[in-house]
Phi, psi and omega in degrees: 000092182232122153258168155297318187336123175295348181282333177299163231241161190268140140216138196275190176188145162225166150358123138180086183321166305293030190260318145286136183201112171286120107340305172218160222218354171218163206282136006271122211256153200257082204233163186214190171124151165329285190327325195278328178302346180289292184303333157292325133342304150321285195275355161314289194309321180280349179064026184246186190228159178208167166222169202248144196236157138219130178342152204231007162241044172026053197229152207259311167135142182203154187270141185246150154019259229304327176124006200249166180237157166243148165113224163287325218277325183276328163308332181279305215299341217224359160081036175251028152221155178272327181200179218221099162292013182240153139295146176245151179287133170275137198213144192289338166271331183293341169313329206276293177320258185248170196288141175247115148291187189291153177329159169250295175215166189259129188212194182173139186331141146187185276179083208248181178167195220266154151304103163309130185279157194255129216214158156331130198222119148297316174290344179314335182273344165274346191274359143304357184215136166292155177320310151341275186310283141003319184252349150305320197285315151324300170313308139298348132314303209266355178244010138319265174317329192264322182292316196313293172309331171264351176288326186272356158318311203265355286178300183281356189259350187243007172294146200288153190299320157265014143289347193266331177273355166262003180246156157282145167257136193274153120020128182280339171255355153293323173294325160305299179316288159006265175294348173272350158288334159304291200275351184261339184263340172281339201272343143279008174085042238206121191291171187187111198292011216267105198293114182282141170257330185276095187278311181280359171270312182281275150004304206272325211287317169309287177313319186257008186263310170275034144259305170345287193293306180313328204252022171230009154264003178284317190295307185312319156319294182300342167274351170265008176249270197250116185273147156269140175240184216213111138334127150305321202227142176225020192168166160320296181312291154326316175283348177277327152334331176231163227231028192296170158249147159232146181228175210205121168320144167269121186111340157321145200280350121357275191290311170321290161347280212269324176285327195244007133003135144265144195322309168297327186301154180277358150303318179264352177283329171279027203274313186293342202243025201230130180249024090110104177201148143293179204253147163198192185296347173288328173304291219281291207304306182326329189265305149304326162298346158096014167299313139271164160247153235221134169279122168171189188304189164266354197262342187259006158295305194312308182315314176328308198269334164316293186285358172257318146316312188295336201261325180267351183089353203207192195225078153343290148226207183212196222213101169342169175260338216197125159254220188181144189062094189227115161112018174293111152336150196201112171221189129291092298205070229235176160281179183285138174075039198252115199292320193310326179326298189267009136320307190270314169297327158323313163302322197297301176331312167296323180330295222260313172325336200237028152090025171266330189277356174246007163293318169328282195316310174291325201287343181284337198239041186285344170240067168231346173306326157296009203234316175265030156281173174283123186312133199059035151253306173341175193254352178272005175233026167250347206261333194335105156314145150317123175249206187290317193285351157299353224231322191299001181305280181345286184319308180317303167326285170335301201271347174299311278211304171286353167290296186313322165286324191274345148298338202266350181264340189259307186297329160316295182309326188238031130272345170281330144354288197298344194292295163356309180276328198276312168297001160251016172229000000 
């Protein structure tokens, strides 16, 4: 509800998708968003009429030296607006400036940034199994192999006088070759002519050889229909790990935040990678180009992530799981001592008591609901076809595997050669 009227009452404003969203970026300025339909709401009810001002350092407002504030907080601060047609985060120092009506809305701090793509993994084929396991499994093999070999040892040492003589009896390293070409072609699913005598050793080696194999073509499956994918960052803690930027309004309940961090806290560890601006369209294309990752309430990311579905089609980034300052007040702003307040507060209390101001809200961020599932859940993160480099492990194995037989065939070959040489001469 914007008029000319001289009578009509100043409400400052900035910028802060979706509660504020300018239109036009010069006077007479043009603004939408959840907060303004509340105040429109407001000022129906109230019978007033208001027009919109905004700050002339385009600043949400910080206390400055001298003790005066800058931005809207200082147009409220100095009565030179009546009210604040934007929410402010409430903070004990923005108290000491101006008046807080009841929350508009209860929010919290948290962190969006690009969504990892789901990518070509050469090792994939080994990751149905931890390393661990994998080295149990090795082990059991190789402990496979040695009982096998001693049992049919001990099988050829206690065989009765006439089976050993109408048969050759092998060898203790034929018998190895043996079992262990045995136990390496069952565990590849591979037929193997070789007659076992440890019967009850060759049964359990078979059960666990089919249990193996299942559960590790179950797991594999399941990681190629839904793959996990690895957050660069999930927390504070993570993001001082890594050399990402992210950036955060100047005077934000943030920033603040982050100046008086103590030196050990996860807060002051991100202090060098957090990049300090006003908010204007650049903040925003940037952040979609994936240059930062962007600091703010979760309802104004949820928009984010709204407008990034809506313009790709798809879910872009994403949204910490756990955010920090959980349970931040969202209000209105008023000067001190202001008779309008407690006019407005009784309204906002029905608002937000009868579900309108978050009907508000959601009705602006209705596609972002696919963007706040938990990442490799969505349905957009399934679709990746298999490419060749899903496949180069595999190959790698393969062309390893044909080196190795064809040494083992060339040294077999010029030690029989020398047997040869040596028997003819």
């Amino acid at each position: 509800m914007s008029h000319n009227a001289s009578n009509c009452l100043k409400f400052c404003i900035a910028d802060w998708p979706p509660y504020t969203i300018f239109k036009t970026w010069s006077p007479p300025y043009k603004v939408a968003g959840s907060t303004v339909d509340v105040v429109n709401i407001i000022a129906e009810k109230l019978g007033i009429c208001y027009t919109v001002v905004r700050a002339s350092d385009n600043d949400w407002g910080t206390a400055l030296p001298n003790g005066s504030w800058s931005g809207t907080l200082g147009m409220l601060n100095r009565g030179e607006a009546d009210m604040s047609a934007v929410v402010y985060s409430v903070t004990d120092k923005r108290k000491q400036a101006v008046d807080f009506s009841e929350p508009v809305h209860v929010d919290e701090l948290t962190i969006g940034y690009l969504r990892p793509v789901l990518e070509s993994d050469m090792a994939g084929f080994v990751k149905p199994y931890t390393l661990s396991m994998w080295g149990v499994l090795l082990a059991a093999i190789l402990i496979a192999c040695a009982v096998l070999s001693c049992l049919q040892n001990a099988y050829d040492a206690i065989r009765p006088s006439d089976e050993r003589e109408g048969a050759a009896t092998a060898s203790h390293l034929e018998n190895l070759k043996s079992s262990t070409l045995w136990v390496f072609s069952i565990l590849l699913a591979q037929s193997n002519s070789w007659e076992v005598k440890a019967r009850f050793l060759a049964g359990i080696w078979l059960l666990m050889v089919f249990v193996v194999a299942t559960v590790y073509r179950s797991n594999l499956m399941a990681m190629l229909i839904s793959p996990k994918v690895k957050l660069p960052f999930d927390s504070l803690e993570e993001l001082s790990l890594t050399d990402i930027t992210v950036w955060a309004p100047t005077g934000s309940l943030f920033h603040d935040a982050m100046n008086e961090a103590a030196p050990d806290t996860p807060l002051a560890s991100v202090r060098k990678q957090v990049s300090l601006s006003n908010f204007s369209p650049n903040v925003m294309f940037d952040f979609f180009a994936g240059k930062w990752g962007l600091t703010s309430m979760r309802g104004t990311l949820i928009y984010y992530l709204n407008l990034g579905f809506s313009k790709y089609g798809f879910c872009k980034h994403y949204v910490m799981s756990k955010g920090f300052f959980r349970t931040t007040s969202l209000s209105l702003a008023f000067p001190k001592n202001s008779t309008l307040k407690p006019k407005v507060d009784k309204i906002i209390l029905r608002l937000r008591e009868s579900g309108i101001i978050e009907h508000l809200f959601r009705s602006r961020v209705s596609n972002a609901t696919e963007c706040l599932k938990p990442v490799g859940v969505e349905s957009s993160s399934v679709e990746r076809p298999l490419e060749l480099g899903d496949f180069y492990g595999v190959f790698i194995v393969y062309v390893v595997g044909i080196a190795l037989a064809s040494l083992s065939f060339l040294l077999e070959f010029v030690v029989a050669c020398g047997r040869t040489t040596s028997q003819t001469e």
